[in-house]
PDB file of N, H, CA, C and O in Angstrom:
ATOM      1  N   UNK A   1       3.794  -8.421  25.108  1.00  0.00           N
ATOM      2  CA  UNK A   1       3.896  -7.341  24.168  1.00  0.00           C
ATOM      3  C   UNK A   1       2.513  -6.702  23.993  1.00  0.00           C
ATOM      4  O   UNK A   1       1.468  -7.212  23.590  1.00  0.00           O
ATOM      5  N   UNK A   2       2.812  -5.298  24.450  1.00  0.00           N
ATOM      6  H   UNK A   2       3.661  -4.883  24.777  1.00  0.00           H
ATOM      7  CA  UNK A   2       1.319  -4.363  24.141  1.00  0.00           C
ATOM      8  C   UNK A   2       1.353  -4.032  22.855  1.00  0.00           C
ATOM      9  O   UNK A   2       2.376  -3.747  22.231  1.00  0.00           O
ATOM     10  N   UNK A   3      -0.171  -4.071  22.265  1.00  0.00           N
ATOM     11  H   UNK A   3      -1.002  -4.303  22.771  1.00  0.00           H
ATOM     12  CA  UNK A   3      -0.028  -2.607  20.698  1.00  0.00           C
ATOM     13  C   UNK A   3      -1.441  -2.196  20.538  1.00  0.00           C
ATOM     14  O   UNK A   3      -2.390  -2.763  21.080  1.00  0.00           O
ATOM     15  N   UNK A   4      -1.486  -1.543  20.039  1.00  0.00           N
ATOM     16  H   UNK A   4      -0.715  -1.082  19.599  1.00  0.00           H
ATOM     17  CA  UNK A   4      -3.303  -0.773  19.937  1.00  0.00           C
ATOM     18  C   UNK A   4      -3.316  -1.732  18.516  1.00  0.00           C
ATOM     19  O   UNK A   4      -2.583  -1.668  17.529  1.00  0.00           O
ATOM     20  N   UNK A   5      -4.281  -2.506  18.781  1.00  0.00           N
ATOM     21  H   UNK A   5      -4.876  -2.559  19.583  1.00  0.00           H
ATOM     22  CA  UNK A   5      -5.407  -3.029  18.030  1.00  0.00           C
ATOM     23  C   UNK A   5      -6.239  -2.282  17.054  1.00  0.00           C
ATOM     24  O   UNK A   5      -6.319  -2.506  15.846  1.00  0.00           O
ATOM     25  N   UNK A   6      -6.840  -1.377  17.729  1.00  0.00           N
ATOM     26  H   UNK A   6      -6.775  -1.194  18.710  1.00  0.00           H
ATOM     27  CA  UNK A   6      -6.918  -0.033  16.012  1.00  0.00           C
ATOM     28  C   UNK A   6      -5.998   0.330  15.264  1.00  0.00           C
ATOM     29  O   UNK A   6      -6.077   0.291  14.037  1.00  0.00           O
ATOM     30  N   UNK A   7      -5.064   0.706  15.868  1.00  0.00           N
ATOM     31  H   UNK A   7      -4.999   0.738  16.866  1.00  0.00           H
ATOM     32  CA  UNK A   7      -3.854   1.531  14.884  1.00  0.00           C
ATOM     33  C   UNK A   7      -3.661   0.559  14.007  1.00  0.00           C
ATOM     34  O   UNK A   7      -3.819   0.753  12.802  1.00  0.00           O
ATOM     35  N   UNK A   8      -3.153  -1.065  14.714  1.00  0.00           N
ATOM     36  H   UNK A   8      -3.025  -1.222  15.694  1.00  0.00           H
ATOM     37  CA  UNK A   8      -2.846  -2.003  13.786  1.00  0.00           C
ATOM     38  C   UNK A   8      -3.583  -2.071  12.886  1.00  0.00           C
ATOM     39  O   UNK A   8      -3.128  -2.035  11.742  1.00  0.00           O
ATOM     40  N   UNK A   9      -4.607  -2.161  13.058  1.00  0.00           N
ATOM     41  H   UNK A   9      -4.977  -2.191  13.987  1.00  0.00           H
ATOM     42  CA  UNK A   9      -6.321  -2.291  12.229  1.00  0.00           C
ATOM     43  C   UNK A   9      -6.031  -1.415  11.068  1.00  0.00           C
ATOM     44  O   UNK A   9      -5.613  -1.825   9.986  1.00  0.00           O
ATOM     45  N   UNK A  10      -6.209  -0.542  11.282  1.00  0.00           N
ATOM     46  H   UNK A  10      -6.548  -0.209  12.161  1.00  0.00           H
ATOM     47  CA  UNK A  10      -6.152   0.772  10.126  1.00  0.00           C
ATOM     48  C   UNK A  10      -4.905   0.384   9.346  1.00  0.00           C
ATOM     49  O   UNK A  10      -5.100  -0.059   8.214  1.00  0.00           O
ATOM     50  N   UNK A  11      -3.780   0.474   9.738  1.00  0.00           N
ATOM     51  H   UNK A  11      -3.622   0.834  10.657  1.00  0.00           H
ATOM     52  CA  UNK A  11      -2.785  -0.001   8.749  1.00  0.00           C
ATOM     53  C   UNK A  11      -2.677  -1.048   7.979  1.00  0.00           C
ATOM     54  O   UNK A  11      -2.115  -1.043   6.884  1.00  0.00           O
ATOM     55  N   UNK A  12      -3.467  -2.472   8.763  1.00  0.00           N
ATOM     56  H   UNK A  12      -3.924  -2.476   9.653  1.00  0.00           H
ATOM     57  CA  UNK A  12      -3.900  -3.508   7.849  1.00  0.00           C
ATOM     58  C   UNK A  12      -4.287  -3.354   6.601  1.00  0.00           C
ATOM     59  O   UNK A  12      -3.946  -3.852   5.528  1.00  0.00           O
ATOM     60  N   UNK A  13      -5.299  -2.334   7.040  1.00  0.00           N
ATOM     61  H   UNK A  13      -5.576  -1.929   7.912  1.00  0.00           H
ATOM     62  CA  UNK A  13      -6.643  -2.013   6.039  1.00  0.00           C
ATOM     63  C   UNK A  13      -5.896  -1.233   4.871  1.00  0.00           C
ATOM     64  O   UNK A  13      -6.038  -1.559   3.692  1.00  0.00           O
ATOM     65  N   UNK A  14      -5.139  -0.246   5.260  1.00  0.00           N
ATOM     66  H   UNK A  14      -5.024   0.018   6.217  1.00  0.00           H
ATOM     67  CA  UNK A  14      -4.691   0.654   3.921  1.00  0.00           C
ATOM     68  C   UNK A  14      -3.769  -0.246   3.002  1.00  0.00           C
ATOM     69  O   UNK A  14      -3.787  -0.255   1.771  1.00  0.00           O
ATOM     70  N   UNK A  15      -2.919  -1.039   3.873  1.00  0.00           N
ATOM     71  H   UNK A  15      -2.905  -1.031   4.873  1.00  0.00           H
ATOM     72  CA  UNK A  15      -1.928  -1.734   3.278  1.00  0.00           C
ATOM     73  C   UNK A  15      -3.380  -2.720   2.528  1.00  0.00           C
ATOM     74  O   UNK A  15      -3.084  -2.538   1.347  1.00  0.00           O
ATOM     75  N   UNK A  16      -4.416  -3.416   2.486  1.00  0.00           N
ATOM     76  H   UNK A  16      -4.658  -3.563   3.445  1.00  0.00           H
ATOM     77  CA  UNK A  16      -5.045  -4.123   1.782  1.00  0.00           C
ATOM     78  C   UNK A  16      -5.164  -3.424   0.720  1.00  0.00           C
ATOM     79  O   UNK A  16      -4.712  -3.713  -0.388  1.00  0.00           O
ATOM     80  N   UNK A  17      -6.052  -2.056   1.149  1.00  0.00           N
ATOM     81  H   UNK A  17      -6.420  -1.821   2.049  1.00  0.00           H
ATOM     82  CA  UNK A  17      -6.525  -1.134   0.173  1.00  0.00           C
ATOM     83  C   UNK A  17      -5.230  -0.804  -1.244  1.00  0.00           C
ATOM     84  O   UNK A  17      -5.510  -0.748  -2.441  1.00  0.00           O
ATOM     85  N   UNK A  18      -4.645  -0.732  -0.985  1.00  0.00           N
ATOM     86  H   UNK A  18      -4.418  -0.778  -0.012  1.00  0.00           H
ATOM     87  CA  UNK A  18      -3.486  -0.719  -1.745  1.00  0.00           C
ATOM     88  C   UNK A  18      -2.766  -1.738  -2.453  1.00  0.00           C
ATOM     89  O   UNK A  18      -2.159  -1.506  -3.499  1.00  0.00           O
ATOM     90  N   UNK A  19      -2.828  -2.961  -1.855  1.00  0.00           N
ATOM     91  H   UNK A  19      -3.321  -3.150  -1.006  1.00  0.00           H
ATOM     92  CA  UNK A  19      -2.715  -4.224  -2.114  1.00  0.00           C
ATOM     93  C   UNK A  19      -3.477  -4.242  -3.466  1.00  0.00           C
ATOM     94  O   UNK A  19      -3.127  -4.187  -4.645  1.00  0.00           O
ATOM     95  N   UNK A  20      -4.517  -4.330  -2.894  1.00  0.00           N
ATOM     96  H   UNK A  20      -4.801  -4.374  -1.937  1.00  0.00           H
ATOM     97  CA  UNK A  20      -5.764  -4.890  -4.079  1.00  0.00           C
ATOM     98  C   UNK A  20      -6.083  -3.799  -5.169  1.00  0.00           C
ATOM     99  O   UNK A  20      -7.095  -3.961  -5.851  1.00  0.00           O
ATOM    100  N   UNK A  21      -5.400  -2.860  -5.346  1.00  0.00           N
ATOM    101  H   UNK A  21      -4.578  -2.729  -4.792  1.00  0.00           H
ATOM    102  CA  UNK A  21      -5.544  -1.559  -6.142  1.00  0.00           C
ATOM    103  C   UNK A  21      -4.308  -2.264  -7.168  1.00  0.00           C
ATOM    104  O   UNK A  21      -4.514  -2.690  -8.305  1.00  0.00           O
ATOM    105  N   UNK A  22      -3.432  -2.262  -6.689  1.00  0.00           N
ATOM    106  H   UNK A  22      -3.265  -1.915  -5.766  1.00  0.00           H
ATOM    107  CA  UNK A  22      -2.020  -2.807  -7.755  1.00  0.00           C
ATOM    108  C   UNK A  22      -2.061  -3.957  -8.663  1.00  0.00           C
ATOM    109  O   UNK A  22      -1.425  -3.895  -9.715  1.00  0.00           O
ATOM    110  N   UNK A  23      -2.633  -4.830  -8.415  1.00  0.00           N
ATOM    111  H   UNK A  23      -3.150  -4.880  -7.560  1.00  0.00           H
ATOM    112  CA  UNK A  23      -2.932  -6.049  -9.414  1.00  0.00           C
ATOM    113  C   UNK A  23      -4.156  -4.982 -10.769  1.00  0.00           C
ATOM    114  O   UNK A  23      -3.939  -5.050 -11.978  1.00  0.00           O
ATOM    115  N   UNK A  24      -4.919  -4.420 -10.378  1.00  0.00           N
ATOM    116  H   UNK A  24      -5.095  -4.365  -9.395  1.00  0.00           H
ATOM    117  CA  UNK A  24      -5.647  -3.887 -11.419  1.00  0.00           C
ATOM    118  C   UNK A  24      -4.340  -3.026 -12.854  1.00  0.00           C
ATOM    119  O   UNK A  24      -4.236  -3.235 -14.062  1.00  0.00           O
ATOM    120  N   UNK A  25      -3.719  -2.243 -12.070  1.00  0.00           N
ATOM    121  H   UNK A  25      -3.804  -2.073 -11.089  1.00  0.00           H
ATOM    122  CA  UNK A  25      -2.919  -1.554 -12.801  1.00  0.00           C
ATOM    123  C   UNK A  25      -1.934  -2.449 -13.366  1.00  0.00           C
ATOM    124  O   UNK A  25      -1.518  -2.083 -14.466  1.00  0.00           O
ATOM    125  N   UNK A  26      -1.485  -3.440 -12.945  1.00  0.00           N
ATOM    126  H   UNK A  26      -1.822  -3.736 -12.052  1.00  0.00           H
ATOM    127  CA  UNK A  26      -0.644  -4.267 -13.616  1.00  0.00           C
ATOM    128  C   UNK A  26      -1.253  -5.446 -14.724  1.00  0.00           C
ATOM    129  O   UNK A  26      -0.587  -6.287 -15.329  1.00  0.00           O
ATOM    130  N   UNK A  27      -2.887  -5.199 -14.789  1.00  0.00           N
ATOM    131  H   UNK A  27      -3.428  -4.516 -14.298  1.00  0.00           H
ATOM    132  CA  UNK A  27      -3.169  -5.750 -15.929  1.00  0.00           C
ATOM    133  C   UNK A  27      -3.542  -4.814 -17.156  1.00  0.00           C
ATOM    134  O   UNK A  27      -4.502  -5.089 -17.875  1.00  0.00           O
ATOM    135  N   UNK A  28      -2.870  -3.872 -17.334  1.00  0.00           N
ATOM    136  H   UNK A  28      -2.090  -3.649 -16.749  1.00  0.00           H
ATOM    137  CA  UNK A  28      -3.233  -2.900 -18.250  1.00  0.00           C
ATOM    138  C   UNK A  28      -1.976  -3.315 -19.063  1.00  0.00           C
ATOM    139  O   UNK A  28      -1.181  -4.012 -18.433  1.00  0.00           O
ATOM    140  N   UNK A  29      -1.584  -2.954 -20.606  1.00  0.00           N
ATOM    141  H   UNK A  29      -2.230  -2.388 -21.118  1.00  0.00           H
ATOM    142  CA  UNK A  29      -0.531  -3.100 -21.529  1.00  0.00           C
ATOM    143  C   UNK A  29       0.149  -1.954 -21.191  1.00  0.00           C
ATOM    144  O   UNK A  29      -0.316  -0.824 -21.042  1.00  0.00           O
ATOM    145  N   UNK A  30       1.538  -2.414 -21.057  1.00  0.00           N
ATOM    146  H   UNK A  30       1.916  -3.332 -21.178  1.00  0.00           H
ATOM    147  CA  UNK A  30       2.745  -1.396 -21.140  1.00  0.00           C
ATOM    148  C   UNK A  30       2.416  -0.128 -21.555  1.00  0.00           C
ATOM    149  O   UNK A  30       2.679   0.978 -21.083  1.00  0.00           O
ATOM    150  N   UNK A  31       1.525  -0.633 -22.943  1.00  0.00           N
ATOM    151  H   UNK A  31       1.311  -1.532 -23.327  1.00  0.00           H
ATOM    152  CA  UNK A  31       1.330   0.942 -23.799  1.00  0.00           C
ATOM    153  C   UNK A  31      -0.002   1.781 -22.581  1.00  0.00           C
ATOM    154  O   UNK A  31       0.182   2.790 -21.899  1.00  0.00           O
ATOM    155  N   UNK A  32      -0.788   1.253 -22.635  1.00  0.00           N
ATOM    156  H   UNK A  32      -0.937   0.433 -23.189  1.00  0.00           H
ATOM    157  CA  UNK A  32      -2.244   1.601 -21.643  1.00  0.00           C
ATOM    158  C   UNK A  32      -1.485   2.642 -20.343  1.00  0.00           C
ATOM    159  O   UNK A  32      -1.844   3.774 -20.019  1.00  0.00           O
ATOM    160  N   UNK A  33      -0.369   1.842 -19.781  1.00  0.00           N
ATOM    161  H   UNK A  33      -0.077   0.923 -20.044  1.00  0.00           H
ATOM    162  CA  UNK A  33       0.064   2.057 -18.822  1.00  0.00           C
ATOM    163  C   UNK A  33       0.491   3.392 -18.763  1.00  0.00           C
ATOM    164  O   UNK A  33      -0.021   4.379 -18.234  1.00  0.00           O
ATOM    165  N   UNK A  34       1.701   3.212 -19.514  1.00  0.00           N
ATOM    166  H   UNK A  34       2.117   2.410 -19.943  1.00  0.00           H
ATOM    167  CA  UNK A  34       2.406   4.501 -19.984  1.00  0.00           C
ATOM    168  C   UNK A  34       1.919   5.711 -20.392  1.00  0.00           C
ATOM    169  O   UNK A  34       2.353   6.753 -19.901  1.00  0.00           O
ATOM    170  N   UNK A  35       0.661   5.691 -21.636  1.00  0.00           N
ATOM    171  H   UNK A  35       0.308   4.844 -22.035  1.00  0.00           H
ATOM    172  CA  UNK A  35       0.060   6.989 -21.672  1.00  0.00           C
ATOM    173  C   UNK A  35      -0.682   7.789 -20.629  1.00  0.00           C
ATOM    174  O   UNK A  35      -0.874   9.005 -20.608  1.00  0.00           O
ATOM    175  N   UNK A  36      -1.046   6.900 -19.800  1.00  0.00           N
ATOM    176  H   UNK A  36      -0.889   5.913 -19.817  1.00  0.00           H
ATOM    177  CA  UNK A  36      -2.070   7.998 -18.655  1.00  0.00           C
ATOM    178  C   UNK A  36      -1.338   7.900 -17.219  1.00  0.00           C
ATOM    179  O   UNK A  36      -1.534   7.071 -16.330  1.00  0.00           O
ATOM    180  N   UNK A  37      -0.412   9.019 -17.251  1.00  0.00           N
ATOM    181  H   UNK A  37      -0.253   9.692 -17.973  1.00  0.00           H
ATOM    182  CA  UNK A  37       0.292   9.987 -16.303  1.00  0.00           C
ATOM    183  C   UNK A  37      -0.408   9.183 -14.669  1.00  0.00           C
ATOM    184  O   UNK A  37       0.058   8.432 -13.812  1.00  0.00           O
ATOM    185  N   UNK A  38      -1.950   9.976 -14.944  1.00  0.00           N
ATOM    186  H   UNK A  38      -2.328  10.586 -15.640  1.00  0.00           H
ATOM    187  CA  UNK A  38      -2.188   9.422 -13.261  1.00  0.00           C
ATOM    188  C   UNK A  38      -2.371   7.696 -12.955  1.00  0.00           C
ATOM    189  O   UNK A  38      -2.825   7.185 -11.931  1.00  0.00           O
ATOM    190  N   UNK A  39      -1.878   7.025 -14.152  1.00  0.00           N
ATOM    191  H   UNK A  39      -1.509   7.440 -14.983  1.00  0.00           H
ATOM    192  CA  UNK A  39      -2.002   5.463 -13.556  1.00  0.00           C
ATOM    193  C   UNK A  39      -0.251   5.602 -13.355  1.00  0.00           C
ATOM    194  O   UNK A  39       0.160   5.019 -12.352  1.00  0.00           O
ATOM    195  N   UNK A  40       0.467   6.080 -13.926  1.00  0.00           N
ATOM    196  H   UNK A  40       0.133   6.554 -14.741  1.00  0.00           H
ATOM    197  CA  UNK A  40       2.072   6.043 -13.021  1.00  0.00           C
ATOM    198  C   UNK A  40       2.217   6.513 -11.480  1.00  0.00           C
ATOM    199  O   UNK A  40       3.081   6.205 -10.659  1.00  0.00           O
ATOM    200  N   UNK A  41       1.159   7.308 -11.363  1.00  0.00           N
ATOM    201  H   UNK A  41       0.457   7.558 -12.030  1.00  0.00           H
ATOM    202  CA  UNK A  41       1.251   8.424 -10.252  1.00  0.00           C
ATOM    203  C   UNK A  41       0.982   7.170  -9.625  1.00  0.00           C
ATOM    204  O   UNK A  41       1.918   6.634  -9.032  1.00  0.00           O
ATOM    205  N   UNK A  42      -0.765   6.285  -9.667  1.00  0.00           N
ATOM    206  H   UNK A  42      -1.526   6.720 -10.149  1.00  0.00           H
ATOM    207  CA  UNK A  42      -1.324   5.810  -8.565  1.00  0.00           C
ATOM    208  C   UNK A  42      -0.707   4.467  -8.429  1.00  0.00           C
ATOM    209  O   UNK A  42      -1.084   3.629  -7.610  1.00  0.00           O
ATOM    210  N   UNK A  43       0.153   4.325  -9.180  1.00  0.00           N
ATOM    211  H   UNK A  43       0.459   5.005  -9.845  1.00  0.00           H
ATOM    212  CA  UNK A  43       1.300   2.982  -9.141  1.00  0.00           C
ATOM    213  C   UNK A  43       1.795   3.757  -7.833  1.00  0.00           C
ATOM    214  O   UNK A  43       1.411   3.840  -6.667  1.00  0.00           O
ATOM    215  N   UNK A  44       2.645   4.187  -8.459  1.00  0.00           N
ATOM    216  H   UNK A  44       2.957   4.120  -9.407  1.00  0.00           H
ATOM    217  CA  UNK A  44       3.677   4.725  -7.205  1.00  0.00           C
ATOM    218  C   UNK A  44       3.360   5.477  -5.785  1.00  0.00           C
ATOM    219  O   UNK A  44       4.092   5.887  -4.885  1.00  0.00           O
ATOM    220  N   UNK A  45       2.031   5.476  -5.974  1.00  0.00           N
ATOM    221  H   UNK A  45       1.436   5.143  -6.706  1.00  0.00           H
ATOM    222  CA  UNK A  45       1.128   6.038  -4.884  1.00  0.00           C
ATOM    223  C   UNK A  45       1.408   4.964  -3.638  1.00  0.00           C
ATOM    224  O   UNK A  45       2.064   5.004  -2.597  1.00  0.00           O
ATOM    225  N   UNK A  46       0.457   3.863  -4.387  1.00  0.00           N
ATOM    226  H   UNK A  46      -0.076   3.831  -5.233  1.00  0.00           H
ATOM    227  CA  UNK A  46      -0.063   2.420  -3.844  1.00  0.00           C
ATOM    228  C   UNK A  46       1.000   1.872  -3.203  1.00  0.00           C
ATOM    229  O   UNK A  46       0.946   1.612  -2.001  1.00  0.00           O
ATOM    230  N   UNK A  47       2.581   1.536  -4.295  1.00  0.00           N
ATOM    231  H   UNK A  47       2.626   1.747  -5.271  1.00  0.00           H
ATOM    232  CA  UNK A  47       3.010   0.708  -3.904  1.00  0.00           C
ATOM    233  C   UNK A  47       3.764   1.672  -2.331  1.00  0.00           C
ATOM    234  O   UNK A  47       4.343   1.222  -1.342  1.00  0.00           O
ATOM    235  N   UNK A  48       3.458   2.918  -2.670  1.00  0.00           N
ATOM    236  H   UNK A  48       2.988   3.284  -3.473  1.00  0.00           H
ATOM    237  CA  UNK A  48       4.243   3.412  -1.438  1.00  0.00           C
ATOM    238  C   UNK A  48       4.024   3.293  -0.210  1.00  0.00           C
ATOM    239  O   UNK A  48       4.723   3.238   0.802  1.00  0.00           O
ATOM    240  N   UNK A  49       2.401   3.245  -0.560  1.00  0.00           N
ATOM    241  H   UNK A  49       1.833   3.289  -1.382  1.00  0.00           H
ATOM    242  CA  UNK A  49       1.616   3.415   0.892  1.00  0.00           C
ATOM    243  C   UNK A  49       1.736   1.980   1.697  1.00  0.00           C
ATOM    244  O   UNK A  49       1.771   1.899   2.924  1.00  0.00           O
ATOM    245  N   UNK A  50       1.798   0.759   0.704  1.00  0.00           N
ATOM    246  H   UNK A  50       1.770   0.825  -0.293  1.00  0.00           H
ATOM    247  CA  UNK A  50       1.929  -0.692   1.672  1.00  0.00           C
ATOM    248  C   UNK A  50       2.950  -0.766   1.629  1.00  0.00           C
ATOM    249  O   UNK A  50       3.234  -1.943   1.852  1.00  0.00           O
ATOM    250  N   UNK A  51       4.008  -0.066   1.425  1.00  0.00           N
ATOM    251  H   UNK A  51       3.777   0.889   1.243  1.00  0.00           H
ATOM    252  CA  UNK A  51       5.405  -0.302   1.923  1.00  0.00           C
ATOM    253  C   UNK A  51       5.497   0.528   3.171  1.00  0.00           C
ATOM    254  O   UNK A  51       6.456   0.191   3.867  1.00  0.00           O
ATOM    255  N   UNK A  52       4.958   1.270   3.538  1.00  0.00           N
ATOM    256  H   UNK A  52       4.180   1.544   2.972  1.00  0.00           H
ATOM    257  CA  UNK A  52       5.206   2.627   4.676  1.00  0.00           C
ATOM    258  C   UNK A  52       4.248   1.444   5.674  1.00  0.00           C
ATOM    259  O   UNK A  52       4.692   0.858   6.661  1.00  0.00           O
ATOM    260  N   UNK A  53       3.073   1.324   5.195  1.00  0.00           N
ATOM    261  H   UNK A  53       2.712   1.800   4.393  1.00  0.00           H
ATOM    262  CA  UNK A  53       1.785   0.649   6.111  1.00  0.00           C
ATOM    263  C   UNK A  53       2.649  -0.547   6.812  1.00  0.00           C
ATOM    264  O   UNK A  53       2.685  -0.693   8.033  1.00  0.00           O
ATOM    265  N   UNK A  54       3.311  -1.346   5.925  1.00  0.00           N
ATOM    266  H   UNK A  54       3.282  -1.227   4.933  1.00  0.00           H
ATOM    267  CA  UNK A  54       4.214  -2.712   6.369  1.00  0.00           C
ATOM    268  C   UNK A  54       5.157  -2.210   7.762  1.00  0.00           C
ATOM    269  O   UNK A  54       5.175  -2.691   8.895  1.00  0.00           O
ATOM    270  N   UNK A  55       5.816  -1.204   7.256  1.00  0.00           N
ATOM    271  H   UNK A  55       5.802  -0.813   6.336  1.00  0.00           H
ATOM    272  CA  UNK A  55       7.141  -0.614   7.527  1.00  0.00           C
ATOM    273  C   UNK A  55       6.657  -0.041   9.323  1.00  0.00           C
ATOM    274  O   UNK A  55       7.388  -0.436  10.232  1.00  0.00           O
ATOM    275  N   UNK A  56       5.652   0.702   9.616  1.00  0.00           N
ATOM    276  H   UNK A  56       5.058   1.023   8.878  1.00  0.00           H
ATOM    277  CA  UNK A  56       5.147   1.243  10.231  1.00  0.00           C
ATOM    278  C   UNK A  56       4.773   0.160  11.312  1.00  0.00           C
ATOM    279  O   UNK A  56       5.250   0.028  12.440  1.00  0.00           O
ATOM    280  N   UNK A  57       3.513  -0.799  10.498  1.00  0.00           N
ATOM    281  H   UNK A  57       3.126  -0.692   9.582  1.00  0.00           H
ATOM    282  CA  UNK A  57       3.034  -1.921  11.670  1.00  0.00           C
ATOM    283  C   UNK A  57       4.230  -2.814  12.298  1.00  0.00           C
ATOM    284  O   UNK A  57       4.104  -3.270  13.435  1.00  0.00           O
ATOM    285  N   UNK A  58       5.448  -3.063  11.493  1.00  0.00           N
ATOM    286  H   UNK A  58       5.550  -2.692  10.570  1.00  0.00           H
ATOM    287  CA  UNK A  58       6.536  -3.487  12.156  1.00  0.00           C
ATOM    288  C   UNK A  58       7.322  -2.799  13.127  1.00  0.00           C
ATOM    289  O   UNK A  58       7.429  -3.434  14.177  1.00  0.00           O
ATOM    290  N   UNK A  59       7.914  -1.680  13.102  1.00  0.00           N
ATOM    291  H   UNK A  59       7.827  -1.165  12.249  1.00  0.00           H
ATOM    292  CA  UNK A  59       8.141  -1.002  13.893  1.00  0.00           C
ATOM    293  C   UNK A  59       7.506  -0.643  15.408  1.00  0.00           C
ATOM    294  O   UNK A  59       8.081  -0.544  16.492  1.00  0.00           O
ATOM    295  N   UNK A  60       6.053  -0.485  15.040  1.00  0.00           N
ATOM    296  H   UNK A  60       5.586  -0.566  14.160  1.00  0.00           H
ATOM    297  CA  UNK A  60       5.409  -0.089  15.924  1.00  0.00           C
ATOM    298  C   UNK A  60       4.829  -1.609  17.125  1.00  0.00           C
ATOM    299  O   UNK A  60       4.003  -1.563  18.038  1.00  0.00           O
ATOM    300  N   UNK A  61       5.377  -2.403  16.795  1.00  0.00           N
ATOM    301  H   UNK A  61       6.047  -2.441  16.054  1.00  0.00           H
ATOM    302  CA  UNK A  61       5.423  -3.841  17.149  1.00  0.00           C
ATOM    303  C   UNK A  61       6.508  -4.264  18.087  1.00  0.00           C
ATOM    304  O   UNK A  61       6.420  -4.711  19.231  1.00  0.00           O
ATOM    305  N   UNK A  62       7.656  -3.995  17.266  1.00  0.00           N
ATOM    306  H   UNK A  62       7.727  -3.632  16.337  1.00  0.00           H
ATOM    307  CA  UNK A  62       9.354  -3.924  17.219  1.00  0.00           C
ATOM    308  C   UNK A  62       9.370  -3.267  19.098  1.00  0.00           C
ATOM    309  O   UNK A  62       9.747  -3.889  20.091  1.00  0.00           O
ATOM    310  N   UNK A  63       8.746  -1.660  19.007  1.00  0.00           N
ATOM    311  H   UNK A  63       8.439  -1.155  18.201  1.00  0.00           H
ATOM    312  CA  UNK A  63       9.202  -1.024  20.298  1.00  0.00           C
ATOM    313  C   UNK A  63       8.296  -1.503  21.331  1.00  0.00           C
ATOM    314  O   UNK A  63       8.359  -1.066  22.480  1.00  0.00           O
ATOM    315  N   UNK A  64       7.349  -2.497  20.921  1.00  0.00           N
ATOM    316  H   UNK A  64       7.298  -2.852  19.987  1.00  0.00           H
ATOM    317  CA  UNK A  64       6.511  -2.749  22.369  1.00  0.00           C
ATOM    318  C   UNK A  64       6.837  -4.160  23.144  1.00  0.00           C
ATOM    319  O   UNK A  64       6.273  -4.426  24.205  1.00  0.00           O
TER     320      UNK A  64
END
């Protein structure tokens, strides 16, 4: 099985980057949470991007 070793690389990395961004926001209080708009946004940012990053490095695995 072939795969580019960078590409994988980079997707590792964002999926970390994102990883390690989400535990911060989940130690804030419900209330903390809720009032500031762009910590909902960068919730749903984050968790999107290591779900796509996951989703992606599997696939791209899957066809080789």
């Amino acid at each position: 099985m072939k795969y580019d070793a960078i590409k994988v690389g980079k997707l590792l990395t964002a999926f970390k980057q994102a990883q390690n961004r989400l535990p911060n926001l989940a130690r804030l209080s419900e209330a903390e949470f809720l009032a500031e708009p762009d910590k909902i946004g960068s919730a749903k940012y984050q968790f999107i991007v290591a779900i796509e990053d996951r989703r992606a490095a599997f696939f791209r695995f899957k066809r080789e």
